[in-house]
C-alpha positions in Angstrom: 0.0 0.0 0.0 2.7 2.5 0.7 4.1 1.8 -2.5 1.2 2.9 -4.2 0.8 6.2 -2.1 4.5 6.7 -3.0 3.3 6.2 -6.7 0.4 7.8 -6.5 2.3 11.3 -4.9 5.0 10.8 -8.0 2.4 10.9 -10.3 0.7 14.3 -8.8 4.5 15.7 -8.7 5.0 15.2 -12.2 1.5 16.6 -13.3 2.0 19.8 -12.0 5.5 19.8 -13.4 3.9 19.6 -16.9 1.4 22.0 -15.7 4.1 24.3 -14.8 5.8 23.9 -17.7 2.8 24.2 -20.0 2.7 28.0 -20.3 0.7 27.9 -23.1 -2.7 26.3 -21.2 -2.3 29.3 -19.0 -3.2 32.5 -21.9 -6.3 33.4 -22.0 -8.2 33.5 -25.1 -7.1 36.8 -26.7 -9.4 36.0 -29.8 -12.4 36.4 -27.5 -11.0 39.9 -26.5 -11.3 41.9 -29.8 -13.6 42.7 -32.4 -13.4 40.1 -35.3 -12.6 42.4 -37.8 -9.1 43.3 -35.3 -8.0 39.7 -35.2 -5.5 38.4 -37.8 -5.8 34.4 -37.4 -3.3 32.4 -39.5 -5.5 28.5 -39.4 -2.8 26.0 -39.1 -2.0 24.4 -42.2 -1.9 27.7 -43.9 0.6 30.3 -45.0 -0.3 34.0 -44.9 1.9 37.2 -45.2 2.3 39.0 -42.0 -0.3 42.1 -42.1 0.8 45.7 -41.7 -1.3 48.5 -40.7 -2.8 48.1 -37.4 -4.8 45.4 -35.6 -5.0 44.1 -31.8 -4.4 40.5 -32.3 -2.1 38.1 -34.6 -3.2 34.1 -33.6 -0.4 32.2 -35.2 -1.7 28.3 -35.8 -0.2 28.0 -39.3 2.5 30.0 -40.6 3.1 33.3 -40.8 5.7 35.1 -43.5 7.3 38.3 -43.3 8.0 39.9 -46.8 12.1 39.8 -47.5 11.8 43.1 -49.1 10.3 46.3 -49.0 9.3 48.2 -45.3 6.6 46.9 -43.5 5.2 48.5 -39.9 2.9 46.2 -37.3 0.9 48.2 -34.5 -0.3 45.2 -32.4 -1.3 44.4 -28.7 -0.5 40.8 -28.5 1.5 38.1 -31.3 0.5 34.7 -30.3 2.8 31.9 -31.8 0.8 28.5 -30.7 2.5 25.3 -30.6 1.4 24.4 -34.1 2.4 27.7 -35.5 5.4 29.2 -37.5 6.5 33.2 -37.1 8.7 33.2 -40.3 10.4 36.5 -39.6 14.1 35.5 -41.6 16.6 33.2 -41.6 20.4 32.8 -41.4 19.8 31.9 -45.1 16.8 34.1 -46.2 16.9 37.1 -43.8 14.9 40.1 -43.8 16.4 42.8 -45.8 13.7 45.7 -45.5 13.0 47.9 -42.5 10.3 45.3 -40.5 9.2 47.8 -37.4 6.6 46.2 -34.6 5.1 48.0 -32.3 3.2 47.0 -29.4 0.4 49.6 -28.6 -0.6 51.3 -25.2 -3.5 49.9 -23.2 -4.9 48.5 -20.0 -5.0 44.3 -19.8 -8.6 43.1 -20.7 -9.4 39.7 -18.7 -6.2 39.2 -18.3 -5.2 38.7 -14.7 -1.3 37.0 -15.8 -0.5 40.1 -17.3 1.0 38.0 -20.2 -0.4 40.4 -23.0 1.5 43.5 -24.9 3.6 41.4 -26.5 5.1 38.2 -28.7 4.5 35.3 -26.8 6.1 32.0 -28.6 5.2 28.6 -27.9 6.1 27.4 -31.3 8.8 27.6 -33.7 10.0 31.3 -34.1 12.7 32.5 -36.7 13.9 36.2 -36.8 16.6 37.2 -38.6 17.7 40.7 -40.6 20.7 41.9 -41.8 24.0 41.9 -40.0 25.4 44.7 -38.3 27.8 44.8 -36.2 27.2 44.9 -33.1 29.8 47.3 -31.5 33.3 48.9 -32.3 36.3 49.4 -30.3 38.7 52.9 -31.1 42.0 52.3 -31.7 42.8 56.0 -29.1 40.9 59.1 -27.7 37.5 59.9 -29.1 36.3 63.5 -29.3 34.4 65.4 -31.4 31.7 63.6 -34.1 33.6 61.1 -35.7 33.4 57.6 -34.1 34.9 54.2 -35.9 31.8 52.7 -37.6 31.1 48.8 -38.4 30.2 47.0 -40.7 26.4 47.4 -41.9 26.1 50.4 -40.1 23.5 53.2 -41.9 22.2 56.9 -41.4 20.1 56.8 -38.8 21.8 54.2 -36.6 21.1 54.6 -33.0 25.0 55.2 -30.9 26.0 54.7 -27.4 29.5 55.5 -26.7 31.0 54.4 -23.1 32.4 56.5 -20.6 36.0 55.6 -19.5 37.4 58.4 -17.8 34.9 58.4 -14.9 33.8 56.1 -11.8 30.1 57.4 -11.6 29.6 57.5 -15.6 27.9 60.4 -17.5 24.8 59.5 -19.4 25.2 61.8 -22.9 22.1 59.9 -24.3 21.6 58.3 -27.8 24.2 59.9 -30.9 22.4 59.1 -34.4 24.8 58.5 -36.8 24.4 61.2 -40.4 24.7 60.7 -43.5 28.4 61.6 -43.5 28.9 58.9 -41.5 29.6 61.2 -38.1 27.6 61.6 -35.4 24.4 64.0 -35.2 26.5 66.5 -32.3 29.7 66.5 -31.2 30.7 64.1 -28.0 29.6 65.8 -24.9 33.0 64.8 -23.2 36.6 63.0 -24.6 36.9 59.5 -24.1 40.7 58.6 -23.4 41.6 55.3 -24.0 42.9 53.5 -20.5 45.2 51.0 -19.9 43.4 47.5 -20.8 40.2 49.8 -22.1 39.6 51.8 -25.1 36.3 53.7 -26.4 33.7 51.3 -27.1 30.7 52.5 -29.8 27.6 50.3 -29.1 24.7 50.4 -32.4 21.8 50.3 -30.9 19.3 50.0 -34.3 18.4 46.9 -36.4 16.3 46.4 -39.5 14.3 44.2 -37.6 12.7 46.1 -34.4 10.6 45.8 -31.8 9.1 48.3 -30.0 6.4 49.9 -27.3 4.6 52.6 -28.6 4.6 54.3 -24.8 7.5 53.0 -23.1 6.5 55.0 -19.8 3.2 53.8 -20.5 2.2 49.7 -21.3 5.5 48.2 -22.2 5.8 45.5 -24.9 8.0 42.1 -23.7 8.6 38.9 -25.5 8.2 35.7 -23.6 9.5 32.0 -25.4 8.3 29.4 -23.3 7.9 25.1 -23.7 8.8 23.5 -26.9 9.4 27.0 -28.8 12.0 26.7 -31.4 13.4 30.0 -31.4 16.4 31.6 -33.6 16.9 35.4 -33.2 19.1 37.0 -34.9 19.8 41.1 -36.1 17.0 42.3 -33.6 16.3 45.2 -32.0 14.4 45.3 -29.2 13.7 49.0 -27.6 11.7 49.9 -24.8 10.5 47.3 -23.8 9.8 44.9 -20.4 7.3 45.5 -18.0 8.7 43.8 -15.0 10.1 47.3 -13.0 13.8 47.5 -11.1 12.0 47.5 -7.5 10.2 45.2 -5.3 7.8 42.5 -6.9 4.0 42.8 -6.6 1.1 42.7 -8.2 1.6 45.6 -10.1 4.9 44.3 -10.8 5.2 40.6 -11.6 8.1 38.9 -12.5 9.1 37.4 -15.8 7.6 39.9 -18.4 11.6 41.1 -19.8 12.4 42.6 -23.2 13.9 39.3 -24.2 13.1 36.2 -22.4 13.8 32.3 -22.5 11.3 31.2 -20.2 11.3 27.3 -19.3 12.5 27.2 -22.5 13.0 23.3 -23.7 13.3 23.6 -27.0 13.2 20.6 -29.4 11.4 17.3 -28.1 15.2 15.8 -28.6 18.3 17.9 -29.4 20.9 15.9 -31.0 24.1 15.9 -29.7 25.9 19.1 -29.3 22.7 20.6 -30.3 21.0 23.9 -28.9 17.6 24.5 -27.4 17.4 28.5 -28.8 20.1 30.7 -30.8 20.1 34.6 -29.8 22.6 35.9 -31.9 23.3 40.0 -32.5 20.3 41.5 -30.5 20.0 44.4 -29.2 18.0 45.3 -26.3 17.8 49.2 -25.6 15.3 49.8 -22.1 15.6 53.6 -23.3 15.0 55.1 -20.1 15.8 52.5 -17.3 12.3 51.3 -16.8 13.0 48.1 -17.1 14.2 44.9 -14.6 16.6 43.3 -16.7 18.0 42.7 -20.7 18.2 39.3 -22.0 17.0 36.2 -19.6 17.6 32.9 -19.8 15.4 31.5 -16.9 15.3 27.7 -16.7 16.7 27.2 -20.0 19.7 24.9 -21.0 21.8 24.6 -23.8 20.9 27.8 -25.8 23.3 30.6 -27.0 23.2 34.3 -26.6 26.0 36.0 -28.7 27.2 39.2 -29.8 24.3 41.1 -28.1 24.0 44.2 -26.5 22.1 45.0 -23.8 22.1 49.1 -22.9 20.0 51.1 -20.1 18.1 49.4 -17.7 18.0 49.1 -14.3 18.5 46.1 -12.7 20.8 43.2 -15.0 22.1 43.0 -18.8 22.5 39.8 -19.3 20.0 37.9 -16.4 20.3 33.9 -15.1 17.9 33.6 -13.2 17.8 30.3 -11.7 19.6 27.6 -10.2 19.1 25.6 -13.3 20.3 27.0 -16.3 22.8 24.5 -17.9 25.0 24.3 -20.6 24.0 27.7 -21.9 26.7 29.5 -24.2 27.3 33.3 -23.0 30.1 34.8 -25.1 30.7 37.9 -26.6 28.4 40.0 -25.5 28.7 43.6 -24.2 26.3 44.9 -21.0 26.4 49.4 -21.0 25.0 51.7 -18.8 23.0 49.2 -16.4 22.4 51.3 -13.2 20.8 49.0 -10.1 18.2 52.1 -8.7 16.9 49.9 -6.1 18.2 50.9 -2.6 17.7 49.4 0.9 15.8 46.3 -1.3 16.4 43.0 1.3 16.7 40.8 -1.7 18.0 43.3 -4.7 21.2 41.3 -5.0 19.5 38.1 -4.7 17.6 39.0 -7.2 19.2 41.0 -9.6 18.2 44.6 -8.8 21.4 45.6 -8.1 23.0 47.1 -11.6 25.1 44.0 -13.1 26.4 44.0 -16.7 25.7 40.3 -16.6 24.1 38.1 -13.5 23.6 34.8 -12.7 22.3 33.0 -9.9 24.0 29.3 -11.4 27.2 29.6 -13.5 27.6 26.2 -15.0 27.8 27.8 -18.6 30.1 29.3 -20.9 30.6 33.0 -20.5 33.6 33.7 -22.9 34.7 37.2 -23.9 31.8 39.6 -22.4 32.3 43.2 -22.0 30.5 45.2 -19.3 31.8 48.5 -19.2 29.2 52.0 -17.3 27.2 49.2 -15.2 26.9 49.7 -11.4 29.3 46.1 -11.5 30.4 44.4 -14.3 29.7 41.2 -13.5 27.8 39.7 -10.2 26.6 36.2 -9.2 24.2 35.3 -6.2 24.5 31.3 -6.2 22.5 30.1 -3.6 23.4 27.0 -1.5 20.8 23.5 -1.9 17.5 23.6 -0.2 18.1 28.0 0.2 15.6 28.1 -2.6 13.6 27.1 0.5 14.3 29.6 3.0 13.2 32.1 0.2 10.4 30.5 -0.3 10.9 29.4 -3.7 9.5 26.5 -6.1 12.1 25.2 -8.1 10.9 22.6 -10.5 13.4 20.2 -11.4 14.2 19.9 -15.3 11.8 16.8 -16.4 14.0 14.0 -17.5 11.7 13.6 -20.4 12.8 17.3 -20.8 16.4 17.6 -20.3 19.2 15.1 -21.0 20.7 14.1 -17.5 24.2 14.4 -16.6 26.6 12.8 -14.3 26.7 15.1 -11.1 24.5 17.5 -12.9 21.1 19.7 -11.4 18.5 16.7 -12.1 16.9 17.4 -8.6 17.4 21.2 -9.5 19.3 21.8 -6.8 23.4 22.6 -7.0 26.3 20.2 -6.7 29.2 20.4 -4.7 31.3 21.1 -7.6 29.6 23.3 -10.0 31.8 25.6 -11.9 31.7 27.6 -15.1 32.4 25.2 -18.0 34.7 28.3 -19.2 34.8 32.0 -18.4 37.9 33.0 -20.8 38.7 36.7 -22.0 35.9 38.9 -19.8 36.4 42.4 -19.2 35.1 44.8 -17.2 36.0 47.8 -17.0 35.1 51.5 -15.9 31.7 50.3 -13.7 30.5 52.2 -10.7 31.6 49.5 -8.2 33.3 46.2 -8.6 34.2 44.1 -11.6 33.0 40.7 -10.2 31.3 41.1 -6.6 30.5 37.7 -5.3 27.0 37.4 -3.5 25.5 34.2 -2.0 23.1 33.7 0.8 22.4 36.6 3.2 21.8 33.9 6.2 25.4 33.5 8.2 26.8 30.3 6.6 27.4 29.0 9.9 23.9 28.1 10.1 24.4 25.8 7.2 25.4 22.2 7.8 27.0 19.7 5.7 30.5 18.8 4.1 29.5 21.4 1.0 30.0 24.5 2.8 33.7 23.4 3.3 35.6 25.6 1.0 36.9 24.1 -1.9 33.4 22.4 -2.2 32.1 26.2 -2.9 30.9 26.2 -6.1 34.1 28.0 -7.8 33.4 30.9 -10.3 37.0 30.4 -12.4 38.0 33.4 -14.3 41.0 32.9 -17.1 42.9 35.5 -18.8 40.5 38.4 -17.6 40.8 41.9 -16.6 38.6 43.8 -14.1 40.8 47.4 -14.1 39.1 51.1 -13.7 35.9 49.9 -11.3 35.2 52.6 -8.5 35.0 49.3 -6.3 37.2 46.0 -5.8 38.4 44.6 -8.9 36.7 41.6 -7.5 35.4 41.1 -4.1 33.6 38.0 -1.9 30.7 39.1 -0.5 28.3 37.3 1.8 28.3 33.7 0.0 29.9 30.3 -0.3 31.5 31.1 -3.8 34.8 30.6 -4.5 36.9 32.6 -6.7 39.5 31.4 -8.6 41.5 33.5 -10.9 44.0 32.3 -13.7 46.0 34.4 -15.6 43.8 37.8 -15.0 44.4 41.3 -14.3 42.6 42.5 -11.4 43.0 46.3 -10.2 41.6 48.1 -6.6 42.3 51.9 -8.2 41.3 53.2 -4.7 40.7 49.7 -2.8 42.2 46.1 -2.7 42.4 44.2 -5.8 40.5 41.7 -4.7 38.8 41.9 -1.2 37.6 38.7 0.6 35.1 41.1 2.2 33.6 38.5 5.0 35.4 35.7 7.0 32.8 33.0 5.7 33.5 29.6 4.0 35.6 30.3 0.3 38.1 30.2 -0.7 40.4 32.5 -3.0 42.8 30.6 -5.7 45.0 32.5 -8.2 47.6 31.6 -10.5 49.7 34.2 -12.8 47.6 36.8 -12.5 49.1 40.6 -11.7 46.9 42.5 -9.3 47.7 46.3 -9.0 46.4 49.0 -6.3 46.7 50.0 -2.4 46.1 46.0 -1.5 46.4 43.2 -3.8 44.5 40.6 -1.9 42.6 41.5 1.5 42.0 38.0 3.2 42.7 35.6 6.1 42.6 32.1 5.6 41.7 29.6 2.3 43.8 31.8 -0.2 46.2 30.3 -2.7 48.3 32.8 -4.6 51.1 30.5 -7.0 53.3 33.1 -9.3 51.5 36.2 -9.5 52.3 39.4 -9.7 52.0 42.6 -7.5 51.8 46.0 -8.4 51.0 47.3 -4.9 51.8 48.7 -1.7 50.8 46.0 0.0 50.8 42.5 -1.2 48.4 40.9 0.8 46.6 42.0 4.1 46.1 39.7 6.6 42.7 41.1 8.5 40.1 38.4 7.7 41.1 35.9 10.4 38.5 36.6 13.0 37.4 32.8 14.1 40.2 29.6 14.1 37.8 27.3 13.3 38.7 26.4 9.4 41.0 23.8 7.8 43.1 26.2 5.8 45.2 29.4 6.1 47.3 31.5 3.1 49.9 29.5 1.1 52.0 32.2 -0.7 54.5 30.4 -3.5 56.4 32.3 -5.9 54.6 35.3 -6.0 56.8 38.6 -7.1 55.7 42.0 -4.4 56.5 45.8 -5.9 56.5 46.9 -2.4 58.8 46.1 0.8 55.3 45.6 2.5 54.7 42.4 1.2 52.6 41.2 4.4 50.4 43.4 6.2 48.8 42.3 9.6 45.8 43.7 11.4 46.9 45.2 15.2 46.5 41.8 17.5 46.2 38.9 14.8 49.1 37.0 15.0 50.5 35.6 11.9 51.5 32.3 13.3 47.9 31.7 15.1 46.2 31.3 10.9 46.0 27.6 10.4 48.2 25.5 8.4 48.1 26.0 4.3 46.5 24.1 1.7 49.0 23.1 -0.5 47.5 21.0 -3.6 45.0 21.9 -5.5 44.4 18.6 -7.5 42.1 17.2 -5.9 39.7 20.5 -6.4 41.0 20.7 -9.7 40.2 16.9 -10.7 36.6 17.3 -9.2 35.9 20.3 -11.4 37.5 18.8 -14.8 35.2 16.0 -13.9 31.8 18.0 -13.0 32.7 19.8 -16.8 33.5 16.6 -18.6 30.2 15.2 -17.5 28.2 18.5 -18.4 29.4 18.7 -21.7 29.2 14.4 -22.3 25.8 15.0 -21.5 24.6 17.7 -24.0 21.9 16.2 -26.4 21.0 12.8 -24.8 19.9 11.7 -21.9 22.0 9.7 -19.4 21.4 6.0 -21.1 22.3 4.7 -17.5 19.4 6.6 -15.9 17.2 6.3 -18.4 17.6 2.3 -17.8 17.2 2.7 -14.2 13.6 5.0 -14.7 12.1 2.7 -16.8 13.5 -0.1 -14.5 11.3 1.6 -11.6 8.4 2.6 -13.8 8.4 -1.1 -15.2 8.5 -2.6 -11.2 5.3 -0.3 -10.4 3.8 -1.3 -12.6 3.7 -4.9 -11.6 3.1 -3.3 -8.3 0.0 -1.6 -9.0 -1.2 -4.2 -11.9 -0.5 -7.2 -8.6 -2.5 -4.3 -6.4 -5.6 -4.1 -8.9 -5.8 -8.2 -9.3 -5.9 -8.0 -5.4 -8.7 -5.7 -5.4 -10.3 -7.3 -8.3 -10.6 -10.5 -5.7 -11.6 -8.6 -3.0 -14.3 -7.3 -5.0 -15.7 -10.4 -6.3 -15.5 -12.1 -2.9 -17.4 -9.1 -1.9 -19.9 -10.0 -4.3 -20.3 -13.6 -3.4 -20.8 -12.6 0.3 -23.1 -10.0 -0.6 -25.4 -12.8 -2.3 -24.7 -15.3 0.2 -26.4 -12.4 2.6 -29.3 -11.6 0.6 -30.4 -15.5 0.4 -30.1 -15.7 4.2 -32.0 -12.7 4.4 -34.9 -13.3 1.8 -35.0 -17.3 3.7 -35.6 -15.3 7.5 -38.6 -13.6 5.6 -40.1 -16.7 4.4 -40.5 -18.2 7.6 
């Protein structure tokens, strides 16, 4: 019997599962919301050219073409792609090469309590693709006056951001359109010198293909791509747009409604090998006037790719990960400007992304190769919460189905962490001229001492490994440990303190601080205590490292110092009554840490496409033993019931026979 409870609980777990992951059940019907005549339906099995002009509703069933050539412009309030339905907007092969404008129109919401209108929703397959250009330049010197380097594809009318890299607390100069002589529409309000490790950086901000809101301080537009969508976005711009604000969720402000957002996003029923769930390639999301949460999202979605997009003004995160979960995803080459974090005295606003990163990410087990963040509050910021936090927080996480996801060796199947999650690669980042830090660390806010368990030792802290990357010119830390179990490890990188340490282990908790060749410059090079590892690096600094982190005795490891090359006399700096000789002995090897991570990796990546055959064998294993189980259960009952039946007869004789007497 308690086997079929246990079955029976498994079997309500999964169904809401599905439910959850069945977005698509949840819409209301938006044809039942507009007059006839202001609905564009597209019947599946039919092909019709997208409509210009102005209408409240495109239902996509079938498929839907936009024209390769000529202009077109879309006023809309909702685009619906069902799960049978095709948005043909371009391909890599066939792009758009006209000026496609859509614009999402000002409104209130009509019956429609989730808030999911104003915008493209895509449960389908979606393909949207216009002509490259490129996506940024970088000057080769100063800039001043009206001529900037331009890319390739670049037109009259382009939209221009150009960073700030002289100052700390950057300068907002606005939007520059770029004229027909190729300059820009006004001179540069200030010079941009180029820095050591930095030079001028000209973001285009303008697409052929664009989204927009018609009333961006008004009803913002968003675009949500949920379930099975097949989705491949490419030469995009998306201005404007996402409702969810940078403050305090509510019901006025729910979560999840973002410019750009992979959403639960599983993609094809089964990815081959290597393959990828969603392709974001080249957009461009502009919030305009900080308005909006966050940029691009990936929100527990695996194995997709967001490239060489640009992500400029808004107010909480660029580039966001917002879950535990997100696997396997490829981050590279990507630039984060002007993102400002305007929430102040929030409880959770690092948690949760408020807090003005260029890129954030709440799990790092992804690739997140050669990214720029440059006038962002901090270039780059995680907040990886420990297993079972979610909890405390009051969170839901829904595992990845297995039927879903292909399951790894060591990987998130119970959506939780490991032990040894790490990036798969972080190679050639840079961030540079933010208000704060260049990587700030965040984890849980609860003391880590209330955490038990063999994990929260430090080299089981889920290590954020940085290779041949520079964090220079931050008003803050080049990087800095906040309150969290992260480690940090550093190979090959340049990490500057201008007016602080280099890097700052800012609270005696449980991580752990490896690096290896890397040259850190400023007052401090490494502010610490205990659980540091610092093999044949260089510093540029005053003082080398500061010993003032070592206020409890109670962990396994001190500071092992090997071959490292000090600018200064003060290599060793020591906090008035800490005793150098009281910090406990050194960890000297890193291989077995090292040999845990290749492993975790090497499993992550073995995995992509297919699901674990092992497992697999083992789940059908189970589901083919409760089934006996419940099949031997309803024979039992079947006898029960039929004995029931005989008794029951048995009693009605004896009962008719006492009436005959």
């Amino acid at each position: 019997m308690r086997t079929l409870v246990f079955t029976l609980a498994m079997l309500l777990a999964c169904t809401a599962i599905g439910q959850h992951m069945d977005h698509f059940s949840q819409l209301p019907d938006f044809r039942s919301h507009y007059p006839p005549e202001r609905v564009f339906v597209v019947p599946e099995g039919e092909s019709l050219a997208l409509p210009a002009g102005d209408i409240d509703l495109l239902w996509v069933e079938g498929r839907v073409v936009v024209p390769r050539d000529g202009d077109l412009d879309l006023r809309v309030r909702e685009i619906v792609v069902t799960p049978t339905g095709y948005f043909d907007g371009g391909t890599t092969t066939d792009p758009i090469n006209g000026n496609v404008v859509i614009t999402f129109a000002d409104g209130q919401f009509i019956d429609d309590p989730g808030q999911w209108g104003f915008g493209i929703l895509g449960f389908g397959r979606v393909d949207i693709c216009g002509t490259w250009r490129d996506p940024w330049t970088i000057a080769n010197g100063n800039l001043s006056g009206d001529s900037v380097p331009l890319g390739a594809g670049w037109s009259p009318g382009d939209r221009l951001i150009v960073m700030d890299t002289e100052r700390y607390n950057w300068r907002d100069d606005g939007i520059y359109l770029l004229t027909e002589a190729g300059t820009l529409d006004r001179p540069l309000a200030f010079a941009r010198p180029s820095r050591e490790y930095v030079s001028p950086i000209v973001a285009n901000l303008s697409r052929n293909i664009t989204f927009r809101s018609e009333n961006p301080a008004g009803m913002r537009g968003h675009a949500l791509f949920a379930d099975r969508a097949i989705v491949h976005s490419e030469n995009v711009a998306v201005w404007g747009m996402g409702r969810t604000k940078p403050e305090p969720l509510s019901e006025t402000n729910l979560p999840g409604r973002y410019p750009w957002h992979f959403h639960h996003n599983y993609g094809p029923d089964r990815p081959s090998p290597g393959g990828e769930t969603f392709v974001c390639r080249n957009v461009v999301v502009d919030g305009e006037d900080y308005r909006t949460k966050v940029g691009i999202t990936v929100h527990h979605t695996c194995w997709g790719r967001v490239e060489n997009c640009v992500v400029a003004r808004v107010g909480g995160s660029g580039f966001f990960i917002e879950d535990e979960v997100e696997v396997g995803n490829k981050i590279n080459n990507n630039l984060a400007i002007r993102v400002t974090g305007t929430v102040a005295n929030f409880q959770k606003n690092i948690i949760e992304g408020f807090n003005g990163a260029g890129f954030w990410m709440k799990c790092i087990a992804n690739q997140l190769d050669g990214n720029i963040a440059v006038n962002c509050r901090h270039g780059f910021q995680t907040a990886i919460t420990a297993p079972n936090f979610d909890s405390r927080l009051g969170y839901v996480n829904f595992p990845p189905p297995s039927h879903l996801y292909p399951l790894w060796s060591g990987g998130p199947i119970t959506g939780k962490l490991t032990p040894y999650q790490t990036t798969l690669s972080a190679v050639g980042n840079l961030a540079a001229c933010n208000i704060a830090n260049g990587y700030d660390a965040w984890g849980p806010y609860d003391s880590v001492a209330s955490f038990d368990g063999a994990w929260t030792v430090a080299p089981n802290g889920l290590p954020m490994e940085w290779t041949n990357s520079v964090f220079a010119h931050n008003g803050g830390h080049g990087v800095t440990q906040q309150t969290t179990t992260s480690s940090t490890f550093l190979n090959g990188c340049v990490v500057e303190g201008e007016f602080n340490a280099a890097f700052d282990q800012a609270i005696d908790y449980h991580h752990m601080v490896y690096a290896a060749d890397s040259l850190f410059i400023g007052p401090v090079g490494v502010r610490t205590g205990r659980e540091t590892i610092l093999i044949d690096n260089e510093f540029d600094t005053e003082v080398g490292i500061w010993f003032d982190k070592v206020s409890s005795q109670n962990f396994a490891w001190g500071v092992t110092s090997v071959g490292n090359v000090f600018s200064s006399l003060d290599a060793l700096a020591v906090q008035a009554g800490i005793v150098i000789e009281d910090i406990p002995p050194a960890l000297h090897s890193m291989d077995d840490i090292l040999a845990n991570i290749a492993a975790f990796r090497a499993g992550i990546i073995g995995g992509n496409g297919d699901p674990d055959d092992a497992e697999r064998e083992r789940l059908l294993a189970d589901i083919a033993r409760v089934t006996e189980q419940i099949a031997l259960v309803e024979q039992a009952i079947a006898g029960q019931q039929a004995l029931l039946a005989e008794l029951q007869a048995e009693l009605a004789a004896l009962q008719a026979a006492l009436e005959n007497l």
